[in-house]
LOKOLTI-796790 format. One record per residue (C-alpha): residue number from 1; residue in one letter; x, y, z. Coordinates in nm, 4 decimals, always signed. Layout:
// LOKOLTI-796790
R pos code       c1       c2       c3
R NUM    A        X        Y        Z
...
***
This chain:
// LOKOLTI-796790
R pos code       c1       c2       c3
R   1    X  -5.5219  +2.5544  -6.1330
R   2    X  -5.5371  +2.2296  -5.9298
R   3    X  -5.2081  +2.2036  -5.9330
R   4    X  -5.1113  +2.5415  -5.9027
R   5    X  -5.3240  +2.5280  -5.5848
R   6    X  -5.2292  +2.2150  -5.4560
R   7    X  -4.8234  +2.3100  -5.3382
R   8    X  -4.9565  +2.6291  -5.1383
R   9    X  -5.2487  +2.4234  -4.9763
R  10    X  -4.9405  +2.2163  -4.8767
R  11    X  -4.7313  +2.4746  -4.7711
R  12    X  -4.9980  +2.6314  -4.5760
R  13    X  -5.0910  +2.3364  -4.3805
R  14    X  -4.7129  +2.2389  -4.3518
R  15    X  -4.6662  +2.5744  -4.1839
R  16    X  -4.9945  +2.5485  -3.9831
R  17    X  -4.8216  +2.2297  -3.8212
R  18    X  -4.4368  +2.3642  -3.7857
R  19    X  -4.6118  +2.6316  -3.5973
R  20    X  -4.7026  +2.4218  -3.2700
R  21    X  -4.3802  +2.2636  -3.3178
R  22    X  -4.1788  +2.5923  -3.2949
R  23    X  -4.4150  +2.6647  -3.0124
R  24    X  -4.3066  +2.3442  -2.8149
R  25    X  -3.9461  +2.3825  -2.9288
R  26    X  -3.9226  +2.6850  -2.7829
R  27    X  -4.0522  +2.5896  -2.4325
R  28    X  -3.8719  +2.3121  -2.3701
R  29    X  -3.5719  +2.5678  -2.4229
R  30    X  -3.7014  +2.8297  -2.2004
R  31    X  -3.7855  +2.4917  -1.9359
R  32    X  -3.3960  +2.3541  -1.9942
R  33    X  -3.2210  +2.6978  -1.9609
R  34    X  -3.0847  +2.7787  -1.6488
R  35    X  -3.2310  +3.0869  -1.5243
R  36    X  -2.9411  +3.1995  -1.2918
R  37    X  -2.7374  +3.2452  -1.5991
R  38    X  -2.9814  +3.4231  -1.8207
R  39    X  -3.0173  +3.6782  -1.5363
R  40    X  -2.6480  +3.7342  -1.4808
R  41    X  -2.6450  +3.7947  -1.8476
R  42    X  -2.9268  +3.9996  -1.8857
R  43    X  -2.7464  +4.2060  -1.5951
R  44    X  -2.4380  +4.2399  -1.7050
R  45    X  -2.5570  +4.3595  -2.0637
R  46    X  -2.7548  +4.6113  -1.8795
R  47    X  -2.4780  +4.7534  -1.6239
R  48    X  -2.1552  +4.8763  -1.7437
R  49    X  -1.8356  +4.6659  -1.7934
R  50    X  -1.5878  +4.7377  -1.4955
R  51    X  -1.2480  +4.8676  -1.5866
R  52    X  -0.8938  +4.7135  -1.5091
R  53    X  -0.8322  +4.9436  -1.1945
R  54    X  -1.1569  +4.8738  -1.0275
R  55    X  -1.0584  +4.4880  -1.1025
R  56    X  -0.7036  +4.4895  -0.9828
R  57    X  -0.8497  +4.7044  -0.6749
R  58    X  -1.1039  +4.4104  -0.5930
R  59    X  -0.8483  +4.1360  -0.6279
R  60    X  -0.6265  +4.3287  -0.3689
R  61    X  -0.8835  +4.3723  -0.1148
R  62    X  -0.9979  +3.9958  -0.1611
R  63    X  -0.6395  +3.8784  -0.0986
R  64    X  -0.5635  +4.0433  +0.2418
R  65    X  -0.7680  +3.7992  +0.4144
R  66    X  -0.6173  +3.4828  +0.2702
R  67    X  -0.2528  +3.7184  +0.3197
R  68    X  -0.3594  +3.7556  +0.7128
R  69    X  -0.4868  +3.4325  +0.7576
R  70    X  -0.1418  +3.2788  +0.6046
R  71    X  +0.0593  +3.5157  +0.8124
R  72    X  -0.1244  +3.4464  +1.1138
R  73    X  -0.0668  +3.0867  +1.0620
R  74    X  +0.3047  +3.1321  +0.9738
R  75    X  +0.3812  +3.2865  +1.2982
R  76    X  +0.1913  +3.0468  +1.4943
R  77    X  +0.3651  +2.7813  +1.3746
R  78    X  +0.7195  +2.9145  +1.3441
R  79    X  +0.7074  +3.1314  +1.6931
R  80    X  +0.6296  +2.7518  +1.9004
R  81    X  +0.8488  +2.8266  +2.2238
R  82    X  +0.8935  +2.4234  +2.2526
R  83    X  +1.0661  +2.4084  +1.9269
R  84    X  +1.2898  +2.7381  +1.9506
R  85    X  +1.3664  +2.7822  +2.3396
R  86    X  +1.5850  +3.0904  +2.4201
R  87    X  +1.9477  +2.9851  +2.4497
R  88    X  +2.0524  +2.9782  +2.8309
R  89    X  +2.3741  +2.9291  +2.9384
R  90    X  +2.4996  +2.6493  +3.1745
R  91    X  +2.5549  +2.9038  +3.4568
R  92    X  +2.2234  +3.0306  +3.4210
R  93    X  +2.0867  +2.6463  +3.4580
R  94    X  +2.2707  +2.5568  +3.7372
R  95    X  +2.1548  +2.8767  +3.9257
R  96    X  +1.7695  +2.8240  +3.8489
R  97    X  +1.8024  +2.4689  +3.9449
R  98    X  +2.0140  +2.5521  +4.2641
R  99    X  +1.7062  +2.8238  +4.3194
R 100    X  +1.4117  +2.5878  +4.2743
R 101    X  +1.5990  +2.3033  +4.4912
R 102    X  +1.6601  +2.5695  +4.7633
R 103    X  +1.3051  +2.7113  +4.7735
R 104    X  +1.1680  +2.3502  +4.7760
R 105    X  +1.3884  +2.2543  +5.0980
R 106    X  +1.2586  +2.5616  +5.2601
R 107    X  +0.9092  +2.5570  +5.1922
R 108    X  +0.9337  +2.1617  +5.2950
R 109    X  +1.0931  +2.2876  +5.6120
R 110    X  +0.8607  +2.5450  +5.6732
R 111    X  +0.5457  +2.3003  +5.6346
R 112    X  +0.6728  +2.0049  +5.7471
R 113    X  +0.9403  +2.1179  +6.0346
R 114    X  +0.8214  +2.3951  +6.2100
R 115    X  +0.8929  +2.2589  +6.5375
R 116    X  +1.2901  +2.1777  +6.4623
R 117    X  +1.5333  +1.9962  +6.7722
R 118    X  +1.6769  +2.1908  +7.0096
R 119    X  +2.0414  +2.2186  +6.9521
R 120    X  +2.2344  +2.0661  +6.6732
R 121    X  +2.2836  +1.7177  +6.5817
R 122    X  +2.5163  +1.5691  +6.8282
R 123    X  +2.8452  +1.4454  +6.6552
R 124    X  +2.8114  +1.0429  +6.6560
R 125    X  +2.4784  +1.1180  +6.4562
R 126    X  +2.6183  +1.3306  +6.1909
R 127    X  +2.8935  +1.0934  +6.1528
R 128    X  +2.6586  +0.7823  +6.1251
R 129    X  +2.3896  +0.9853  +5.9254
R 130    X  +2.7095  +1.0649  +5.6480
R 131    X  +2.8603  +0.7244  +5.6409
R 132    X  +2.5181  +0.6437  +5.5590
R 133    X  +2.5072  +0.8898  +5.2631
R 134    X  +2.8062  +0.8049  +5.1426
R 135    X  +2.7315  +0.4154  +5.0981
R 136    X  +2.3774  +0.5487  +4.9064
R 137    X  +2.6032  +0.7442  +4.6802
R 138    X  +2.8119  +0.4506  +4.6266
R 139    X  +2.5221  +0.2184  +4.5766
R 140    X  +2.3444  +0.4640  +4.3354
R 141    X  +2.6321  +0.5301  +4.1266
R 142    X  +2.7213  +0.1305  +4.1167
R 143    X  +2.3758  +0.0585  +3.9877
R 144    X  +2.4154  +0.3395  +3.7144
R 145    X  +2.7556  +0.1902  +3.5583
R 146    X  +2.6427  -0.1228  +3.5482
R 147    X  +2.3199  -0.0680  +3.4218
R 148    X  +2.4975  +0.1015  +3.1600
R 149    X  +2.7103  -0.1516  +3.1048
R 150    X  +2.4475  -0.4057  +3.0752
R 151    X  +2.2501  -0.2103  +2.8472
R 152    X  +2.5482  -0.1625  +2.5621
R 153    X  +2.5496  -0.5628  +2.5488
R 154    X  +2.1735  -0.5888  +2.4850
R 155    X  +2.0726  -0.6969  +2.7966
R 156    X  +1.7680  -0.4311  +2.8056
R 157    X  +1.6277  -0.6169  +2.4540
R 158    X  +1.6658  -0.9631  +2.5851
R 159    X  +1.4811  -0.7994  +2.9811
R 160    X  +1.1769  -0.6686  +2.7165
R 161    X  +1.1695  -0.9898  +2.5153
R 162    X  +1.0951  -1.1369  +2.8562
R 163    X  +0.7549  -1.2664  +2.9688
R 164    X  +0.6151  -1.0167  +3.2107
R 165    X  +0.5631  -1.2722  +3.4977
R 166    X  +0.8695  -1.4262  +3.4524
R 167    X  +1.0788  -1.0566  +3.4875
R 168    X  +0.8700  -0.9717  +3.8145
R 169    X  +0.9558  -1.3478  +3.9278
R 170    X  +1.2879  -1.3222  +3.8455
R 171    X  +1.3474  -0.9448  +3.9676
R 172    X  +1.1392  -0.9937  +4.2734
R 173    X  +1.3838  -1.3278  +4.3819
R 174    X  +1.7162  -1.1632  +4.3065
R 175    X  +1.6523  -0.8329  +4.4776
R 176    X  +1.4817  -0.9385  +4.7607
R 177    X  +1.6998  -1.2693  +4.8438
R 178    X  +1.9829  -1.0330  +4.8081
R 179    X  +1.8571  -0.7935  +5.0429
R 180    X  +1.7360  -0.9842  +5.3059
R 181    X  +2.1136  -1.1742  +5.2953
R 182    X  +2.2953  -0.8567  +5.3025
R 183    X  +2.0689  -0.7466  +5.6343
R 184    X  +2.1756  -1.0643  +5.8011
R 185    X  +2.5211  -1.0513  +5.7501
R 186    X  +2.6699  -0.9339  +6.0210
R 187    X  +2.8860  -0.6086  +5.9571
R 188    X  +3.2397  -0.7564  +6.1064
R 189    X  +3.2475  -0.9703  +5.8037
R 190    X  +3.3461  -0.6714  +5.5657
R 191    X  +3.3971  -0.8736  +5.2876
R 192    X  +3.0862  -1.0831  +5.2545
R 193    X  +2.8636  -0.7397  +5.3389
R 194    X  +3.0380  -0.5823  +5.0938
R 195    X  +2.9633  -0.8664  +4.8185
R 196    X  +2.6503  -0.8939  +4.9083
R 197    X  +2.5590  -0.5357  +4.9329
R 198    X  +2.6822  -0.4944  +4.5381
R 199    X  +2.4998  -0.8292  +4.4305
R 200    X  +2.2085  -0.6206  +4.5544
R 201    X  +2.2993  -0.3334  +4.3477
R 202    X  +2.4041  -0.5357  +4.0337
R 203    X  +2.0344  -0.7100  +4.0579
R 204    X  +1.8840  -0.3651  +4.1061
R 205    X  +2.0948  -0.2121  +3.7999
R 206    X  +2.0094  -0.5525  +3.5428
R 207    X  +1.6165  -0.4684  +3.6432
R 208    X  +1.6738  -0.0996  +3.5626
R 209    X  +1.8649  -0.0983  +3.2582
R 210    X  +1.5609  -0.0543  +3.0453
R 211    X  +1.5359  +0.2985  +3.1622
R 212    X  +1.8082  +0.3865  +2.9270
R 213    X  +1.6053  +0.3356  +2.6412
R 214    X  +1.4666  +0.7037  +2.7553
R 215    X  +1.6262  +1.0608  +2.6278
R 216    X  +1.9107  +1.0709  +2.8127
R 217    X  +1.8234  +1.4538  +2.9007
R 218    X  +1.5176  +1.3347  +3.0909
R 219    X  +1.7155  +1.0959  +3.3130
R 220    X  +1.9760  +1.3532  +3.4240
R 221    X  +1.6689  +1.5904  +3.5049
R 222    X  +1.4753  +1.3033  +3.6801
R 223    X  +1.8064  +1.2020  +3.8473
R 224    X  +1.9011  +1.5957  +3.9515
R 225    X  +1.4989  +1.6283  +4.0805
R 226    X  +1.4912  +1.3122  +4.2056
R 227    X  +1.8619  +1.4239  +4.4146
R 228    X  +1.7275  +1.7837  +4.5286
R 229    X  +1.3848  +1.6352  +4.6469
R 230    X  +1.5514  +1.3793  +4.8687
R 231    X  +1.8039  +1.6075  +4.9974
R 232    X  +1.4631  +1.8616  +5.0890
R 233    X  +1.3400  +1.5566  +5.2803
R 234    X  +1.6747  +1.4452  +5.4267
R 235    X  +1.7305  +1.7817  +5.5579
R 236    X  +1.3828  +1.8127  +5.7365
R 237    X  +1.4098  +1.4491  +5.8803
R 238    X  +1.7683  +1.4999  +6.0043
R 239    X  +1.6647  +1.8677  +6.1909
R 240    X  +1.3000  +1.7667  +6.2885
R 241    X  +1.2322  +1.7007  +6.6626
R 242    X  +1.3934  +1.3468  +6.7691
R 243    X  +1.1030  +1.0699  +6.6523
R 244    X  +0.8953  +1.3027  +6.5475
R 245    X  +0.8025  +1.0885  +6.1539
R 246    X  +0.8083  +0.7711  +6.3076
R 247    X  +0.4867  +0.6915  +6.3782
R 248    X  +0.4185  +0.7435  +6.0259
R 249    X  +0.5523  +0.3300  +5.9575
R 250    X  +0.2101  +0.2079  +5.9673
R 251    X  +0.0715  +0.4887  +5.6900
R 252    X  +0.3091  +0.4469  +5.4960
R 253    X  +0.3261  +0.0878  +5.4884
R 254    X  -0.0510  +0.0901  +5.3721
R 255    X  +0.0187  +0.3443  +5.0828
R 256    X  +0.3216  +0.0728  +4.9886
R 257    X  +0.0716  -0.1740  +4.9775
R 258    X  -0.1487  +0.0434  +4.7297
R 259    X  +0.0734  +0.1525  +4.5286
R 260    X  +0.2612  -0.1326  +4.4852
R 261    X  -0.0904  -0.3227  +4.3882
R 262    X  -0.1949  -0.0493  +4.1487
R 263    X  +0.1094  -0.1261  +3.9633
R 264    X  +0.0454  -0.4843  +3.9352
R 265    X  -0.2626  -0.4056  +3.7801
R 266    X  -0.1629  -0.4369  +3.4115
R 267    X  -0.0746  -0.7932  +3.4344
R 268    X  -0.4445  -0.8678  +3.5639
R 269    X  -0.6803  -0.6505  +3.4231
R 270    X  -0.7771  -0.6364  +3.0937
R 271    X  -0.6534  -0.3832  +2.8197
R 272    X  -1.0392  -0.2855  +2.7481
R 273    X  -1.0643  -0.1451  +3.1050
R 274    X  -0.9014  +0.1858  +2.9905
R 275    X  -1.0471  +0.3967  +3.2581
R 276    X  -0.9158  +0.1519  +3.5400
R 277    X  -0.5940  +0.0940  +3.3998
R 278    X  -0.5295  +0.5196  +3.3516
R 279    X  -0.6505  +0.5121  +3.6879
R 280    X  -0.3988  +0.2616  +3.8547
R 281    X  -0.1462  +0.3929  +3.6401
R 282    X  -0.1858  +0.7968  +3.7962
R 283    X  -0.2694  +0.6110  +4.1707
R 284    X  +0.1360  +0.4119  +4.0889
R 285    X  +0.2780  +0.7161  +3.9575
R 286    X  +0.1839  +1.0363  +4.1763
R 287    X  +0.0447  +0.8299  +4.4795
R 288    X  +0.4061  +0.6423  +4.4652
R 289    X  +0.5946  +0.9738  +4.4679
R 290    X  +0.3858  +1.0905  +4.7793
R 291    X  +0.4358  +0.7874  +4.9668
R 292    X  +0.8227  +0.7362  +4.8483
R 293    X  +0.8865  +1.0584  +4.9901
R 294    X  +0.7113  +1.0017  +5.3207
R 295    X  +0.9010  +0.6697  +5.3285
R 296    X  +1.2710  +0.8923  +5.2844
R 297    X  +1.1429  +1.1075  +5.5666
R 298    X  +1.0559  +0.7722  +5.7580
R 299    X  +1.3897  +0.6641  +5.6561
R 300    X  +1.5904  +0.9692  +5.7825
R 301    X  +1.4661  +0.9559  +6.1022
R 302    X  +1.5059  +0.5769  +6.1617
R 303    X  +1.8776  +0.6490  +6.0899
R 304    X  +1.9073  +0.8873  +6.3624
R 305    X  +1.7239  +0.5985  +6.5829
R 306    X  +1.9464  +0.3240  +6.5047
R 307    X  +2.2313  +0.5770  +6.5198
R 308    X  +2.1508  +0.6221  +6.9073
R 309    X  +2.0871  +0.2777  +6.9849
R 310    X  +2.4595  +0.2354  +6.8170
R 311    X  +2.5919  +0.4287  +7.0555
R 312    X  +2.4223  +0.3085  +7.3674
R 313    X  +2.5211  -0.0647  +7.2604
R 314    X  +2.1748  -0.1113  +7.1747
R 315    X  +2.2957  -0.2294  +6.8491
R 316    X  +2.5997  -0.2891  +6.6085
R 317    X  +2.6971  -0.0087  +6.3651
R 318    X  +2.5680  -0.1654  +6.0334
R 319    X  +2.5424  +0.1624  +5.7364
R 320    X  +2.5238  -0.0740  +5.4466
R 321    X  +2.1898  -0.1592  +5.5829
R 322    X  +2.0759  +0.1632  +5.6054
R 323    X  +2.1893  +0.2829  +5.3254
R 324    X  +1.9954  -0.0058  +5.1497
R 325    X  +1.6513  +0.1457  +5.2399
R 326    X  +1.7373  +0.5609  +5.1300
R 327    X  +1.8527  +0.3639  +4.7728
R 328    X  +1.5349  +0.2161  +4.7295
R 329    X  +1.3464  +0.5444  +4.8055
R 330    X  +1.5946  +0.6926  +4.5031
R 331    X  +1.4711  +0.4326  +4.2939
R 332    X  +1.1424  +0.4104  +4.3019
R 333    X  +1.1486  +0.8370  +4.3060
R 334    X  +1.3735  +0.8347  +3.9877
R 335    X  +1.1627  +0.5909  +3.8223
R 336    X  +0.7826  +0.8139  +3.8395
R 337    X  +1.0622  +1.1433  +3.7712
R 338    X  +1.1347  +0.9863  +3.4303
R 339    X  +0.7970  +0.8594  +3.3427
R 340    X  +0.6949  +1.2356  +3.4652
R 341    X  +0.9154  +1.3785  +3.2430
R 342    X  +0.8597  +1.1452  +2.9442
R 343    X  +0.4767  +1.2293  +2.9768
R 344    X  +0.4951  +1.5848  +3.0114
R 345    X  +0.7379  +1.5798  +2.6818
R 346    X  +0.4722  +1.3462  +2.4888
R 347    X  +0.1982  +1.5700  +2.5138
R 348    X  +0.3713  +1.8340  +2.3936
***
């Protein structure tokens, strides 16, 4: 009987200990089992299970967002008017730009030259005032073909190679000196004017050639503004009241002196000074343009001066010279034109 008795006193207390275990066991279950998924399972045994319309329904009505969204994005990005412009056709151009040129010299005229001469431009004038147009033609299109020419035998990469001071030295020496010797040649020796008067130019065009590293679209629409906005100006100067923009030398030589500081300001301040240097940088660029084209009206006018004093015998007929002045107002227009331009593209 002892040992009958014996195994069940064993089982018994074996089970009487198993018990806490199973206890224990069974919290440290219920602890490690996430509760969000018993209760989605315990809800979905409880609800019914959808069928395939209701699904297919649901996936349709959660897909036209994403399908809006995607077609909203497609036609933002393939409906971009800078990337697909409406085709115009050279006619067209030519008349918007011949519009926009036209309204420009008026509204110039209208703000500028409301009080116009009396009478019209006596003959010598017009004469003198054209031979001086002609030479600025001349000189502009003599500093574009060799500037060209320079630039297709790598002049341009040799001018950027260059230390900075050494290119202002060098540009500053040869266009000045050859200025200042083609103003004191006297005008009855044609040929040494003449030589002189392109050694300016081919200085001007070996400083410039860098330019054509730029779209070449840009410069023909700098070089077409830059042509319509001095002809604006030339035609207000020319039909303005005799002296009446002359007194504005001394402005206008202060502006110079402003602008052309601001745009030495790169070689002495410092590349941290961000804020100064976009500051000198908008003072050279739009400042220069307002001043540039003061200085063409100043320009205009002083022609029609000199052109009197020529015929008094005041003074000797000299046009190269004053054609040398309305080239350097192109220049220094058609240069903040293209960096216009090239900005304006870059941000887009």
């Amino acid at each position: 009987m002892m040992s009958l008795r014996r195994p069940f006193v064993s089982c018994a207390a074996a089970s009487r200990h198993a018990t806490p275990l199973a206890s224990i066991a069974r919290q440290q279950s219920t602890l490690l089992r996430p509760r969000t998924f018993t209760a989605t399972f315990s809800s979905t045994r409880s609800t019914p299970r959808p069928s395939i319309s209701t699904l297919s329904r649901f996936s349709k009505s959660s897909a036209l967002p994403l399908i809006r969204l995607q077609t909203r994005n497609a036609s933002t990005y393939t409906t971009d008017p800078a990337i697909a412009r409406p085709s115009q056709s050279a006619l067209a151009r030519g008349l918007y730009a011949v519009a926009v040129f036209g309204g420009t010299a008026v509204a110039i005229n209208f703000i500028f030259n409301r009080e116009t001469r009396e009478g019209p431009i006596p003959q010598y004038q017009r004469e003198y005032l054209h031979e001086t147009f002609v030479y600025t033609g001349l000189g502009v299109g003599m500093i574009g073909v060799v500037a060209k020419a320079l630039h297709n035998v790598r002049w341009s990469y040799r001018l950027m190679a260059m230390n900075p001071w050494m290119f202002m030295g060098i540009s500053l020496v040869g266009g000045i000196g050859t200025m200042m010797a083609t103003y004191a040649c006297p005008p009855e020796n044609y040929i040494a004017k003449h030589a002189l008067w392109s050694a300016f130019n081919v200085t001007q065009a070996a400083v410039l050639s860098p330019l054509l590293f730029f779209n070449p679209a840009i410069l023909a629409r700098a070089g077409l503004y830059t042509v319509g906005m001095m002809g604006a100006i030339s035609y207000v100067g020319a039909t303005a009241k005799t002296d009446q923009y002359l007194y504005l030398g001394g402005p206008l030589l202060a502006g110079l002196t402003v602008v052309a500081l601001s745009g030495l300001a790169p070689l002495v301040v410092p590349a941290t000074a961000t804020r100064t240097l976009a500051l000198t940088e908008s003072l050279w660029l739009y400042g220069g343009l307002a001043v540039f084209g003061g200085i063409t009206l100043y320009d205009i006018q002083k022609v029609l001066y000199h052109s009197r004093m020529t015929e008094a015998g005041l003074k000797r007929r000299d046009t190269v010279n004053e054609s040398i002045s309305l080239e350097l107002d192109f220049i220094n227009i058609f240069i903040r034109m293209v960096y216009i331009l090239q900005g304006g593209n870059r941000r887009k």
